[in-house]
C-alpha positions, -999 to 999 in steps of 0.1 A, spaced: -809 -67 94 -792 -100 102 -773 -107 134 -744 -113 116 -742 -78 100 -753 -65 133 -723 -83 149 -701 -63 121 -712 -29 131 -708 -37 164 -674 -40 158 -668 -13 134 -681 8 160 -657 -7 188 -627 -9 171 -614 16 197 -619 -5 225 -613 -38 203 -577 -25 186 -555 -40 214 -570 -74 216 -571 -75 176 -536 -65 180 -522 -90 205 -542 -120 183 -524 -106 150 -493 -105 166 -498 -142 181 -507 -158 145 -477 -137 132 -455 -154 159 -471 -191 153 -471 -188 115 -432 -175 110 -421 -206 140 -439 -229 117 -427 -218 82 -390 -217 97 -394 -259 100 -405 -255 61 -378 -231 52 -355 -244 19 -331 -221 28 -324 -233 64 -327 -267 52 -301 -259 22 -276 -243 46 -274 -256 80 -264 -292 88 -288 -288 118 -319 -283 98 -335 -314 113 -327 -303 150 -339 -267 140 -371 -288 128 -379 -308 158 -373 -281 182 -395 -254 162 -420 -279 164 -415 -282 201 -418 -243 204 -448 -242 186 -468 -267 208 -460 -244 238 -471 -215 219 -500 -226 215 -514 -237 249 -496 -202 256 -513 -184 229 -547 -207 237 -550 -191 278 -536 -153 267 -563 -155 243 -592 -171 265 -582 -149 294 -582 -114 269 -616 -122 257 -628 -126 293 -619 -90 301 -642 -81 268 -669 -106 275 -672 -88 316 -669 -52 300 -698 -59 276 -719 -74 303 -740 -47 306 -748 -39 270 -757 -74 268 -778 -73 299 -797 -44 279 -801 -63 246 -817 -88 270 -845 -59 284 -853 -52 253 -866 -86 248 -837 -101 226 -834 -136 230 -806 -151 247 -799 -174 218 -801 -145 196 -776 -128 218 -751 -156 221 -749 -162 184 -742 -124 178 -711 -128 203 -701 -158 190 -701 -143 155 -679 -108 165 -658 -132 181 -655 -152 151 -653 -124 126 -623 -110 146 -607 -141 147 -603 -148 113 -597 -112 101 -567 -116 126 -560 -151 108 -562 -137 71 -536 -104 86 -518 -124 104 -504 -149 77 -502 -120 50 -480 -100 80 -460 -136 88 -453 -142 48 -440 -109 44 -417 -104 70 -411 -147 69 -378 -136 48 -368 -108 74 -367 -140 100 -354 -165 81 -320 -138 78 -321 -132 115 -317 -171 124 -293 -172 99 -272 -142 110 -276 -153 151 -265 -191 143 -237 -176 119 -249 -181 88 -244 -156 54 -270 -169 34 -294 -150 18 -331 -160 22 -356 -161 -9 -387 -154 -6 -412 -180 0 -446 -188 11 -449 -228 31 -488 -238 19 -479 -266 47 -478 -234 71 -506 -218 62 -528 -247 68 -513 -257 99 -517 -218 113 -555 -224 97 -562 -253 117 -551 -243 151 -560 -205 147 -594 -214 135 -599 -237 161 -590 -214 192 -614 -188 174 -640 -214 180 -639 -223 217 -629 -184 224 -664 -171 204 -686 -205 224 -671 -187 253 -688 -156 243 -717 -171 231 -722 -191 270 -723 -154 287 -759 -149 280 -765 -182 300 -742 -176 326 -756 -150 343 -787 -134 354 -798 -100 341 -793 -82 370 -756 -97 374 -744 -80 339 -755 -50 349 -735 -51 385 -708 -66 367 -683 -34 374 -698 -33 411 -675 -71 417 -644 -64 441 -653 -31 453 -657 -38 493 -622 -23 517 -598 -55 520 -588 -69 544 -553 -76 558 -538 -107 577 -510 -103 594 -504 -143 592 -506 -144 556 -487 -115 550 -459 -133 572 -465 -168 555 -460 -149 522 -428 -138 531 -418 -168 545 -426 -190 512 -408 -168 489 -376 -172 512 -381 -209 513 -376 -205 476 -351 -185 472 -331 -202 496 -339 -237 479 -330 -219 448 -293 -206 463 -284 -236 475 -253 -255 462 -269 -283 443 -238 -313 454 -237 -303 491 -269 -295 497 -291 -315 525 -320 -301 514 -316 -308 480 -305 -347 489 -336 -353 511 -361 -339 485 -346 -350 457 -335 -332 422 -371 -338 407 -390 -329 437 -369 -296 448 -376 -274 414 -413 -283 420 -409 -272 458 -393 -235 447 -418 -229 421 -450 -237 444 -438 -216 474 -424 -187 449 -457 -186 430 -480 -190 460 -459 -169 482 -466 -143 452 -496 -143 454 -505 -140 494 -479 -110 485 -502 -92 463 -534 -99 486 -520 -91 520 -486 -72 523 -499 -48 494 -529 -42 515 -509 -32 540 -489 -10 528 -515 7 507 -536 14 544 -505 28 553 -501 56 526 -536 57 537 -529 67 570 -504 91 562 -527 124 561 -502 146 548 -499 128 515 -535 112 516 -552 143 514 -525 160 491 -538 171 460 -565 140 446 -545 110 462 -575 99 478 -591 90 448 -556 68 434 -552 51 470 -589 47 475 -590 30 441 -563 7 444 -569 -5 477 -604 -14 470 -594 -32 439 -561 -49 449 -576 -83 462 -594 -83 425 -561 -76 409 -542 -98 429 -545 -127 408 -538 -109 378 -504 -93 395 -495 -127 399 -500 -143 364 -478 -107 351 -451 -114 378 -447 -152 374 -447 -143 334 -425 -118 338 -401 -138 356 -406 -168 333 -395 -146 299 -363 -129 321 -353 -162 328 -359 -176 297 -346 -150 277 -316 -143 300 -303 -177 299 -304 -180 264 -285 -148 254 -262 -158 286 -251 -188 266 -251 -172 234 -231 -138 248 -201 -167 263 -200 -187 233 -167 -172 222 -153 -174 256 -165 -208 258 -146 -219 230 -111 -199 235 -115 -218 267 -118 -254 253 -93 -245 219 -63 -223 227 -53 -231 197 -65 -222 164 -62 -255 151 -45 -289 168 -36 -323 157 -13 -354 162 12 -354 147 7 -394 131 22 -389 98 50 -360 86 44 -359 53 4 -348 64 19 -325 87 38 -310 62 6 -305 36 -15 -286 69 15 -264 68 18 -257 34 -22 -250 36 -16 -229 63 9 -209 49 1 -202 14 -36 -193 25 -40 -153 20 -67 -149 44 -49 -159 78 -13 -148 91 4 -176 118 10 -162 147 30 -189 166 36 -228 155 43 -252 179 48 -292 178 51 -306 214 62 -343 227 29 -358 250 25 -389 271 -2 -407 268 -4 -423 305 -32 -439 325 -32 -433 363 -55 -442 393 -71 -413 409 -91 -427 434 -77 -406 462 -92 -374 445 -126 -386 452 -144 -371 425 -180 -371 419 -179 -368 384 -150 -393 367 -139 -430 378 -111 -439 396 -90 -441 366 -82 -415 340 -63 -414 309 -42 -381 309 -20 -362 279 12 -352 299 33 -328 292 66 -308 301 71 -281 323 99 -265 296 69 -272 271 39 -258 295 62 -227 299 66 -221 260 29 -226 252 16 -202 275 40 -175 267 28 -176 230 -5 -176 242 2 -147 262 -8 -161 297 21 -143 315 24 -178 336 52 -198 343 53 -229 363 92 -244 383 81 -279 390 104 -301 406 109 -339 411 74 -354 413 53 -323 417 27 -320 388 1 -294 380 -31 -300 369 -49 -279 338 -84 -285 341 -108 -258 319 -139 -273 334 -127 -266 373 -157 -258 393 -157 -247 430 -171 -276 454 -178 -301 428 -140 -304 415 -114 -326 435 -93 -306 453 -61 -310 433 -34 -290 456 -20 -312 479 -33 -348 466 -16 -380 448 -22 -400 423 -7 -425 404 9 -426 369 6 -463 360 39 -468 337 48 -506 321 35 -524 356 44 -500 379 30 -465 394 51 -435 393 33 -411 422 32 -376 416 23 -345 439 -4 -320 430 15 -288 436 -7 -262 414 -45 -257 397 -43 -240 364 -84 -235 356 -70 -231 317 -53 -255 294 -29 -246 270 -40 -273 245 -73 -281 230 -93 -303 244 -107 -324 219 -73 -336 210 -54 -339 243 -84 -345 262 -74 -345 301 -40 -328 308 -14 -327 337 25 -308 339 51 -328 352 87 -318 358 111 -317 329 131 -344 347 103 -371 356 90 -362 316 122 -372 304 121 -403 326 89 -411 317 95 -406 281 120 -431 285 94 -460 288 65 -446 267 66 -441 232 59 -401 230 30 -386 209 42 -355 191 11 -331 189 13 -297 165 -10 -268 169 -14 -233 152 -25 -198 161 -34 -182 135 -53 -142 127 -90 -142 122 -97 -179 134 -133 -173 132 -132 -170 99 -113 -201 86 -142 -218 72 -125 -229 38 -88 -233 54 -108 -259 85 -125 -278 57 -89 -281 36 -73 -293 65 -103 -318 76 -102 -332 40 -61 -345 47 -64 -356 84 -74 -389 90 -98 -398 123 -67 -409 141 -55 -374 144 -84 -358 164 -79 -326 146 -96 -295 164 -98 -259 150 -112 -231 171 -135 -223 139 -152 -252 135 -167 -251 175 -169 -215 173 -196 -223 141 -209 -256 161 -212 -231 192 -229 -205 170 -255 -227 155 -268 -237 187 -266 -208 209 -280 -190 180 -310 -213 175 -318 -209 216 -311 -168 212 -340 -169 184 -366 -190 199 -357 -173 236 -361 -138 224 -393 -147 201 -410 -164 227 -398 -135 250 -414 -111 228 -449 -134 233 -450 -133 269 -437 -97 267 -472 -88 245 -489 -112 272 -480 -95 300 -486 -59 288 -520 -66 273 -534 -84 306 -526 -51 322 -537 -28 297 -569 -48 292 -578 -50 331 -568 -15 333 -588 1 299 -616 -23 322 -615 0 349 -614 31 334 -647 22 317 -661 18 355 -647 44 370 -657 72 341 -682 84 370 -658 94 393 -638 114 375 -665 129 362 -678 143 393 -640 150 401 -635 175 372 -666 194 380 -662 199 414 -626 218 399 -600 190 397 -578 202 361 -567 176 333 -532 177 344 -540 165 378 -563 139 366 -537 125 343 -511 123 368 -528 108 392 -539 79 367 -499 77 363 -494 72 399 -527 45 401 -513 25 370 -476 32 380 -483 12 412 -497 -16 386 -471 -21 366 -441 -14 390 -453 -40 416 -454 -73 392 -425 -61 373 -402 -58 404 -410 -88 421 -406 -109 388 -367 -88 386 -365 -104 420 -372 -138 410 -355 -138 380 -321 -125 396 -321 -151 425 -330 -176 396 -301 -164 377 -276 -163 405 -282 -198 413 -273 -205 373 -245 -183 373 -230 -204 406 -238 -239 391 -222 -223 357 -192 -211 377 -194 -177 354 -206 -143 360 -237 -135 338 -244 -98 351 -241 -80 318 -261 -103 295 -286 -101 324 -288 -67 329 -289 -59 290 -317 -86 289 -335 -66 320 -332 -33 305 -345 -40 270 -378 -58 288 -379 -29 310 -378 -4 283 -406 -24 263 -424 -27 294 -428 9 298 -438 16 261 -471 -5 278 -473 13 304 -473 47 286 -496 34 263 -519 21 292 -522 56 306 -533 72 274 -558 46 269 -574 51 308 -567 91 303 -588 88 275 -614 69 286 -621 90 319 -625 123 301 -640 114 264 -676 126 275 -665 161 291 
C-alpha cells in the first residue's frame, strides 16, 4: 500500500470531520472563479457601457480575495493539522518515518485541494449564468445571460487555487518536524491553566475602544483632533485602538465577568453550569485571539456590506434630489424645443404631468463673505423668480411658497450639509451685473432645488421685482423641463431626445442618472454582498472549526458526566449555553463597531441609513445563527458518538 492511497483512505474515513473545511474551500473557488469569469463575460461586455470599469474593479476584488481566501485557508488547516497531532504522534511510535509522515499530509492536503478545485469550477460554471443575471438585474439591466464557460477563468482559478493548495499541504507536511513526539500528544492539554485577570488592562481596553469610537464620531471639518493627526494618520489611529482594544477585551474583561458567574453559587452549581463556565474560563485567553479575528471580520463585512446597499437603497432618492424634473433643457433653439415636445407627446409609454419653460439669469457674483470651505470666492449662479420658484414647486408638489421682497434672495442648495455649508440666512453677497454689484440678502435655505442640476447648476430666488430689473441688463436664458409618469423607464424616449439636443443645451433626464446611478450602486451591491458572503463563511467556519476542536478534547468529560446521571437534554443545552457565549460575544462587539462606524458615515453623508443598516444586520444575523446551530450539532455529536 502506497502512502498516497493511504492518504485517500484517510480521508474517506474523515470526511465527517473534513466536510466543513472541504466545504468552505469549494465555496471559496466558487467565489474566485464566478468574480473572475464576470471580467470575461460577453454578455456584460455586450450590454453595459461600463464593462471596462466592471473589469478592472473585479480584478481588484479578486486580488483581495485571494490574500483573504490565502489566510482563511492557512488558518482552517491549522485547526486540522493541531487536531491530528496526536494520530500523527502515534504513526511516529510505530516507527513511521517523519518524511513518510509529512508526504502523507501533504498528499491529503493536496488531494482535497484539488477535488475542491475540480467541484469548485464545475459548481462556478453552472451557476456562472445565475450571477451574470443578478449583476445584471442589481445595476438595472434586462439582458438575458447565455451560458458560457471563460477557459481564461478556469486557468487563472487553476493557477492560484493550485498554488495555495501547495503552501497549505507544505504546511502539513512541516508538522512532523515541528514538534516533538510528546508535544502531539499534549497538543489538547495547550491553554488549559485558570486565567488570569488585570484590572489595568481590562480598564485600558475600555479605554482604547472609546478612543476610537470617539475619533470615529468626530466631525471630520471641526475636528482638533482630526487636524493635529491628520486625515491619513486618524483612520489608522481608530483601527489600532478598536482592534487592540478588542482584543485586551476578550482576554481580561471576559475573564472577569466569567469569574463572576463563577462566584455566583446559585447559578454555578445549578444543574451542570460548572462544567460550561469551567470550560470557558479556562479556554478564554486561548480563544481570545480567535474572538478577535471573528469580531474585527464581522465588523469589516457589516461595514462593507452596509455601506454598499446604503448607497444602493438611496440611489433613487439621490437622484429625485439632483433631477426634479423628468427631463430639462435650454431652451437654445424653438424649433428643437418643439421636436422634444412632439417626442414627448406622441410617446404611448409616458403621460406629462406638468410642462414648464422658465426665464433664468445667468449671473456671476462674489461670495467671499460666505466663507466656504468647499467653492471659491466666486460662483456662477442660474437665478430665478420668486413668481417662477412658487409655480415650480407647486407642480412638484413641495407645498412651499416663498414672499421675497426687494433684495432678499433664497438659496436652493441640494447638497446642504450641516457644519460644512456656509451659513446662508443672514449673509450677502454680490451679483456682479455689466460692472457693477447688485447686493442681495440671504433671507431663506431651501436644502432642495426645483431644477435639475446638471443644467442650472448652482441656483438662488430673487424677488420678482429685482428679477425684472435684472433681466433688464442680462440677456435671459429660457430653460424648459418635463415631468412625466414612469420616468425610470424612459430609456428609448431619453435616447430620442439626446439624439436632437445639441451639447449646448445640457439636457438632463431623471432616467438617464437613475440608470448611471444604478450601474454603479449595483456593481458595489454585488461585489459588497459577495465578498460579504466570504467573510460571512470565514467567520462561521473559524468558530465552528475551533469549536468541533474542542469537542474532540473534551469527549472525556462528558463522558464521565453522563455516567455519573447527567441526561442528553442537559448535555445539549449546556453546549448551547458554552457555544452561545462564543458566538454572541464576537458578534456583538463587531454590531457595536460597525454602528459607531456607520453613524459616523451617516453624519458625514448628512442621511439617515438605519433601515438599510438594520436589514443588512438582520440578514448577517440570521446567517450567523444557521452556524451557530449547525456548530452545536456538530459538538453535540461529537461528545456523545461513543456512548
Amino acid at each position: 500500500m502506497t502512502l498516497f492511497s493511504i492518504a485517500r483512505k484517510n480521508i474517506q474515513k474523515n470526511m465527517t470531520n473534513y466536510f466543513l473545511y472541504f466545504a468552505s474551500m469549494i465555496f471559496s473557488i466558487v467565489i474566485y472563479f464566478t468574480f473572475v469569469s464576470l471580467k470575461y463575460d460577453q454578455t456584460i461586455q455586450a450590454t453595459s457601457n461600463a464593462s471596462p470599469k466592471i473589469s478592472s474593479v473585479f480584478s481588484s476584488a479578486a486580488v483581495v480575495l485571494v490574500i483573504f481566501v490565502t489566510i482563511f485557508i492557512w488558518y482552517s488547516n491549522s485547526f486540522f493539522t493541531r487536531k491530528r497531532k496526536k494520530e500523527v504522534g502515534l504513526y511516529s511510535l510505530l516507527g513511521v518515518r517523519k518524511k513518510q509522515i509529512g508526504r502523507m499530509l501533504f498528499y491529503e492536503n493536496f488531494i482535497m485541494g484539488t477535488l475542491a478545485l475540480v467541484v469548485g469550477i464545475l459548481l462556478g460554471s453552472v451557476l456562472s449564468k445565475f450571477f451574470v443575471e443578478v449583476l445584471m438585474m442589481v445595476m438595472g439591466y434586462d439582458a438575458i445571460a447565455a451560458f458560457t464557460i471563460s477557459p481564461e477563468a478556469i486557468m487563472n482559478t487553476i493557477v492560484v487555487f493550485t498554488v495555495i493548495t501547495l503552501i497549505t499541504s507544505f504546511q502539513g507536511y512541516r508538522l512532523i518536524y515541528r514538534f516533538k513526539l510528546i508535544e502531539l500528544f499534549q497538543a489538547d492539554k495547550e491553554g488549559e491553566r485558570e486565567p488570569k485577570a488585570s484590572f489595568i488592562m481590562a480598564l485600558l481596553s475600555v479605554v482604547l475602544i472609546g478612543i476610537g469610537y470617539w475619533l470615529a464620531l468626530q466631525n471630520l471639518l471641526d475636528s482638533a483632533a482630526w487636524r493635529k493627526l491628520g486625515f491619513m494618520i486618524a483612520p489608522l489611529v481608530i483601527l489600532s485602538s478598536v482592534i487592540l482594544g478588542t482584543y485586551f477585551l476578550f482576554t481580561t474583561v471576559t475573564v472577569y465577568v466569567l469569574k463572576m458567574v463563577r462566584n455566583n453559587k446559585k447559578q454555578y452549581w445549578n444543574g451542570i453550569n460548572v462544567i460550561g463556565i469551567s470550560q470557558l474560563l479556562y479556554r478564554i485567553k486561548g480563544n481570545a485571539r480567535t474572538l478577535t479575528v471573528i469580531a474585527v471580520l464581522s465588523a469589516t463585512t457589516l461595514i462593507a456590506v452596509g455601506t454598499a446597499y446604503s448607497i444602493y437603497y438611496n440611489t433613487r432618492n439621490n437622484v429625485e434630489i439632483a433631477d426634479p424634473n423628468s427631463m430639462m433643457f435650454i431652451a437654445i433653439d424653438k424649433h428643437i424645443a418643439n421636436q422634444a415636445k412632439d417626442l414627448i407627446s406622441k410617446h404611448n409609454t409616458h403621460d406629462i404631468v406638468y410642462h414648464e419653460a422658465i426665464s433664468t439669469l445667468q449671473i456671476d457674483a462674489d461670495v467671499s463673505s460666505l466663507n466656504s470651505k468647499f467653492s471659491s470666492d466666486e460662483m456662477a449662479y442660474t437665478v430665478i423668480a420668486n413668481r417662477d420658484f412658487n409655480k415650480l414647486a407647486k407642480a412638484q408638489e413641495r407645498n412651499d411658497v416663498l414672499s421675497l421682497k426687494a433684495n432678499e434672495a433664497a438659496m436652493l442648495d441640494p447638497q446642504y450639509m450641516k457644519g460644512m455649508s456656509p451659513n446662508y440666512v443672514g449673509s450677502t453677497i454680490s451679483l456682479q451685473v455689466n460692472g457693477h454689484k447688485e447686493n442681495i440678502l440671504f433671507t431663506h435655505l431651501k436644502t432642495y432645488t426645483v431644477l435639475n442640476l446638471y443644467t442650472a447648476g448652482a441656483m438662488l430666488v430673487v424677488s420678482d421685482e429685482l428679477f425684472v430689473k435684472l433681466k433688464n441688463e442680462i440677456t435671459p436664458v429660457n430653460m424648459e423641463m418635463y415631468k412625466i409618469t414612469k420616468e425610470e423607464d424612459a430609456k428609448s424616449l431619453t435616447k430620442d431626445i439626446q439624439a436632437i439636443m445639441p451639447e449646448q443645451a445640457r439636457f438632463s433626464s431623471f432616467y438617464a442618472d437613475y440608470a448611471a446611478g444604478l450601474e454603479t450602486t449595483g456593481l458595489l451591491i454585488f461585489m459588497g454582498g459577495f465578498l460579504g458572503l466570504v467573510f460571512l463563511a470565514a467567520t462561521g467556519s473559524i468558530i465552528y472549526f475551533k469549536q468541533v476542536t474542542e469537542a474532540n478534547a473534551d469527549k472525556g468529560r462528558y463522558e464521565i458526566l453522563h455516567k455519573i446521571g447527567v441526561n442528553k437534554k442537559e448535555l445539549r443545552n449546556s453546549i448551547a449555553k458554552q457555544v452561545l457565549f462564543i458566538f454572541a460575544l464576537p458578534l456583538l462587539v463587531g454590531i457595536a463597531h460597525c454602528m459607531v462606524a456607520l453613524t459616523a458615515l451617516s453624519r458625514l453623508l448628512q442621511t439617515s441609513l438605519v433601515i438599510p443598516i438594520s436589514i443588512c444586520m438582520g440578514v448577517y444575523t440570521c446567517m450567523y445563527i444557521v452556524y451557530y446551530f449547525l456548530t452545536v450539532n456538530a459538538y453535540y455529536k461529537i461528545v456523545t458518538k461513543t456512548k
